[in-house]
One Martini backbone bead per residue (centre of mass of N, CA, C, O) as a GRO file, in nm:
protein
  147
    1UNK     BB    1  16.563  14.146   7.438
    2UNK     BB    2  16.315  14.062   7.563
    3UNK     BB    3  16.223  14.226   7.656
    4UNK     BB    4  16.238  14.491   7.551
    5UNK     BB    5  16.023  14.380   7.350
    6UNK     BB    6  15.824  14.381   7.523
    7UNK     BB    7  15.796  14.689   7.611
    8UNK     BB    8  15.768  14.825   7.335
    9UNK     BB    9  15.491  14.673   7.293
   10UNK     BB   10  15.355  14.791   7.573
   11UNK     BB   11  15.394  15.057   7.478
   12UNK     BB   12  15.277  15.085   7.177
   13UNK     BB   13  14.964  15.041   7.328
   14UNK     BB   14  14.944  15.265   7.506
   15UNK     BB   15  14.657  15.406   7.629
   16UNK     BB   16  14.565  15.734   7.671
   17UNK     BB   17  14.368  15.643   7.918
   18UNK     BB   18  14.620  15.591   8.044
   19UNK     BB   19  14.817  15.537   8.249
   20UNK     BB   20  15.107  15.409   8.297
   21UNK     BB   21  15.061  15.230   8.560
   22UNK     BB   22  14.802  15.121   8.485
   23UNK     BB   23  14.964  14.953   8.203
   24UNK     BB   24  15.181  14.797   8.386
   25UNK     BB   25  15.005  14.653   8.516
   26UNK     BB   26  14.861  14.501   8.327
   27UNK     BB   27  15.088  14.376   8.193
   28UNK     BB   28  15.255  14.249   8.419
   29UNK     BB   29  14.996  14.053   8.503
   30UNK     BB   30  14.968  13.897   8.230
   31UNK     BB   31  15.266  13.785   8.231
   32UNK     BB   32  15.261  13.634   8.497
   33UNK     BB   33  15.040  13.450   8.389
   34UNK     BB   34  15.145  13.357   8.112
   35UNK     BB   35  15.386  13.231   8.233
   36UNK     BB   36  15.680  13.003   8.300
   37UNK     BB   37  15.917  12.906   8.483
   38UNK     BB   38  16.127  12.933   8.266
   39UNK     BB   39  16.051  13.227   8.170
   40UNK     BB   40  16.108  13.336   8.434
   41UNK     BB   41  16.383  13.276   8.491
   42UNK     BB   42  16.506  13.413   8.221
   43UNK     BB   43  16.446  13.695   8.346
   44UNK     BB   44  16.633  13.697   8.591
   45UNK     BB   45  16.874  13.639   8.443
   46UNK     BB   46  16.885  13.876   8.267
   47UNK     BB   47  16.841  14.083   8.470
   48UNK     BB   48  17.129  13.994   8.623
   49UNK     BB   49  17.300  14.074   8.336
   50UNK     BB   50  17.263  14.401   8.356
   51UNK     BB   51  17.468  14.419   8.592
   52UNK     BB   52  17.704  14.297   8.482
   53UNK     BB   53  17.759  14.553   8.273
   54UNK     BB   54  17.950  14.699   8.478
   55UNK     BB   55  18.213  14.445   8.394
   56UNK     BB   56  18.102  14.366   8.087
   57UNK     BB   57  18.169  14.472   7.802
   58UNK     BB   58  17.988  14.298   7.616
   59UNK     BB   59  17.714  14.332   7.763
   60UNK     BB   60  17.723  14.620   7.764
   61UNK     BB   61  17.686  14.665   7.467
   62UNK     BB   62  17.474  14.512   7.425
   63UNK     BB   63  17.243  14.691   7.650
   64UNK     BB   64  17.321  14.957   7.469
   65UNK     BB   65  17.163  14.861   7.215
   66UNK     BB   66  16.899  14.837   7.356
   67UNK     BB   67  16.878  15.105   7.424
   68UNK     BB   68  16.862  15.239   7.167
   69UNK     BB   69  16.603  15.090   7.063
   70UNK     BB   70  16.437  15.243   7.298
   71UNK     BB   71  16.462  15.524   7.228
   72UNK     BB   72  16.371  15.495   6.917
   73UNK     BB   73  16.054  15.414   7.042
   74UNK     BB   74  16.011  15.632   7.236
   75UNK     BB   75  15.993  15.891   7.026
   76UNK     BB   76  15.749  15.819   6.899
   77UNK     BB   77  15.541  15.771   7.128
   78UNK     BB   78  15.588  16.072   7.236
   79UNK     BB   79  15.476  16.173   6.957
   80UNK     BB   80  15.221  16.082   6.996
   81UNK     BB   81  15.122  16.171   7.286
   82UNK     BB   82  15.165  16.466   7.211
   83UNK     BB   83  15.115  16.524   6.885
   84UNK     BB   84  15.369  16.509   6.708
   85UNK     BB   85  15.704  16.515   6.593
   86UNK     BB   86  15.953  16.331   6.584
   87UNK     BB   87  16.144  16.582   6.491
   88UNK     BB   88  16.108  16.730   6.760
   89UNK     BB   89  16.300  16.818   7.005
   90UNK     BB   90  16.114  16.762   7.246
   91UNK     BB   91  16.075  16.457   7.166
   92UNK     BB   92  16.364  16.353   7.174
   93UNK     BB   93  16.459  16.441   7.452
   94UNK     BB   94  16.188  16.283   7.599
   95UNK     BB   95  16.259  15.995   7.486
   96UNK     BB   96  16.556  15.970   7.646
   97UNK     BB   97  16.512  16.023   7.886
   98UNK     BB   98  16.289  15.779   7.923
   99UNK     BB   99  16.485  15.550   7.829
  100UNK     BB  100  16.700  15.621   8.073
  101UNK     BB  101  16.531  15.550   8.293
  102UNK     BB  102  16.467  15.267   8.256
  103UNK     BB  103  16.758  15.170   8.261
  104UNK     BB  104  16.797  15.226   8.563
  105UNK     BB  105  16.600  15.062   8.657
  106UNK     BB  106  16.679  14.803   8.545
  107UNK     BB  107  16.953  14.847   8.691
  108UNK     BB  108  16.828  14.789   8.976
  109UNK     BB  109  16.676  14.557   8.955
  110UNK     BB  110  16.946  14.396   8.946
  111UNK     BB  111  17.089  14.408   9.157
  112UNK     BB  112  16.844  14.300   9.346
  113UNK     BB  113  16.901  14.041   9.245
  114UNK     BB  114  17.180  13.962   9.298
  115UNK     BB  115  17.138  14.010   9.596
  116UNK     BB  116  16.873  13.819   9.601
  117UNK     BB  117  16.587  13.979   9.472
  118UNK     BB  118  16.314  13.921   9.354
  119UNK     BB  119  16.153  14.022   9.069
  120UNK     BB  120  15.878  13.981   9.089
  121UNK     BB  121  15.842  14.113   9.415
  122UNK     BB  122  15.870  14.415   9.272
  123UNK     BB  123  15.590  14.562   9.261
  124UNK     BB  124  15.696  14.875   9.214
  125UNK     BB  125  15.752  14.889   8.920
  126UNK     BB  126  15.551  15.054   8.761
  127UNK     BB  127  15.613  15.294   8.926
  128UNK     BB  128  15.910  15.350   8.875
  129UNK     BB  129  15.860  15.376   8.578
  130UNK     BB  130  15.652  15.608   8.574
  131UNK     BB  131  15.793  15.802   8.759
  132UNK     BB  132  16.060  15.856   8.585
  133UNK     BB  133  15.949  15.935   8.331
  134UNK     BB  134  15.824  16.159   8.441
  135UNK     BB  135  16.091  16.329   8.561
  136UNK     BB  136  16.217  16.259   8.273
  137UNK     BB  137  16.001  16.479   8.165
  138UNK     BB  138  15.866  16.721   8.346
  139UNK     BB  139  15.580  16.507   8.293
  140UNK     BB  140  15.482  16.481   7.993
  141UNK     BB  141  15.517  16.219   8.083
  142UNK     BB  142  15.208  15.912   8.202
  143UNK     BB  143  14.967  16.032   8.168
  144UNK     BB  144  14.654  16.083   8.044
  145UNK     BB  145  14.508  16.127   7.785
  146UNK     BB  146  14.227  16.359   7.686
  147UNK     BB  147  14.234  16.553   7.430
   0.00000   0.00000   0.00000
């Protein structure tokens, strides 16, 4: 759940005029630089037991009921960045997207770390998560907002 609460943070302050990927690269470096190897220690732990909420139903259980948390506060943020409705059916829609998105990179990401690959190593994790977010939202999410 820390996790998912650090972004819940990061997603709930995205200014309007950063597109997604430019404030995931700061909150990132900020997060790598601000934290102690224990807290380190303690993301990849964590990143690699949603993976394993493949084959762990209690896990998998907390891991979904995290996800549902993250969906609930993408329609906020969704109905920010469009200037809508949170109750309009195309903000709901696009929020689950973008939060299935999320979910989704989270267990790749997962995966990589249980095969061995370091999770800090992953440097295009920010471009990735704004990527699918961009793709599972038809474009509507992603970019930074001008008007």
């Amino acid at each position: 759940m820390k996790g998912v609460e650090w972004e819940m943070v990061v997603l709930r302050s995205w200014p309007r005029h950063l597109s997604l990927e430019e404030h995931f690269a700061v909150e990132v470096a900020k997060y790598v630089h601000d934290t102690d190897s224990t807290e380190h220690a303690d993301t990849v732990l964590a990143t690699k037991m949603i993976r394993l909420a493949d084959n762990e139903p209690s896990i998998r259980t907390a891991w979904l009921m995290a996800c549902d948390e993250v969906e609930r506060e993408m329609i906020g943020i969704v109905a920010k960045r469009l200037a809508r409705p949170i109750s309009d059916f195309e903000v709901r829609v696009r929020g689950a997207a973008a939060s299935a998105a999320f979910r989704v990179v989270k267990e790749e990401i997962g995966a990589a770390a249980l095969s061995g690959a370091d999770p800090q190593g992953l440097v295009d994790v920010p471009q990735r998560l704004a990527q699918a977010v961009r793709n599972a939202t038809g474009g509507d999410i992603g970019d930074a907002v001008t008007a």
